[in-house]
C-alpha positions in Angstrom: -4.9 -56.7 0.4 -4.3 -60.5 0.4 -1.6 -61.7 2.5 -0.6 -65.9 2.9 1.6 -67.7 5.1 1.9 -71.5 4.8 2.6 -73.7 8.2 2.3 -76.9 9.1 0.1 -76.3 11.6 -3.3 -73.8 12.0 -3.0 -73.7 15.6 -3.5 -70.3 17.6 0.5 -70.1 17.4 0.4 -70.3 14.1 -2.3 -67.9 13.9 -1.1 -65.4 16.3 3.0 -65.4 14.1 0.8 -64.8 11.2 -1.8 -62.3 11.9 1.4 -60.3 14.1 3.6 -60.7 10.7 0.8 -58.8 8.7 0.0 -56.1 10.9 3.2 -55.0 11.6 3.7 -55.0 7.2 -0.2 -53.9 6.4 -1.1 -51.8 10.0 -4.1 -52.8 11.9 -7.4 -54.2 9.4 -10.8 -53.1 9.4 -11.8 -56.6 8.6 -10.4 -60.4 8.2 -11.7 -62.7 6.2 -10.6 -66.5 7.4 -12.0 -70.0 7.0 -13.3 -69.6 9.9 -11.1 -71.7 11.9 -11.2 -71.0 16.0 -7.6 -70.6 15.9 -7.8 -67.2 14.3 -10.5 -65.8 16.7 -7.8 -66.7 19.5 -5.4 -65.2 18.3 -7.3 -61.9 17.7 -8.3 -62.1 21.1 -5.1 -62.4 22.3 -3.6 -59.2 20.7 -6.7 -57.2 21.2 -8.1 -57.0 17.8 -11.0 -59.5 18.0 -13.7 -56.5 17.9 -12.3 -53.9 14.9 -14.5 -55.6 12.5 -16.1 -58.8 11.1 -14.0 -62.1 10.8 -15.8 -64.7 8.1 -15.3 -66.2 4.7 -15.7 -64.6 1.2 
């Protein structure tokens, strides 16, 4: 599945909106692939889903 979302910003506000957005759509993943950006890895912390699976780039 690929899912976008466009901000301004790629803080962990705007990480947290989108990654919430998706999961409540898609369900929880078994994997993200990001850019690697720390904002991401803070927001998965922050609703409990920084240890389902690997987070890194294709």
């Amino acid at each position: 599945m690929l899912e976008s979302y466009v901000t301004k910003r790629r803080d962990r506000k705007a990480a947290l909106e989108f990654l919430k957005k998706t999961m409540k759509r898609h369900g929880r993943p078994l994997s993200i692939v990001t850019d690697k950006l720390g904002s991401y890895g803070v927001a998965m912390k922050e609703i409990g889903n920084f240890v389902v699976g690997p987070i890194g780039t294709s």
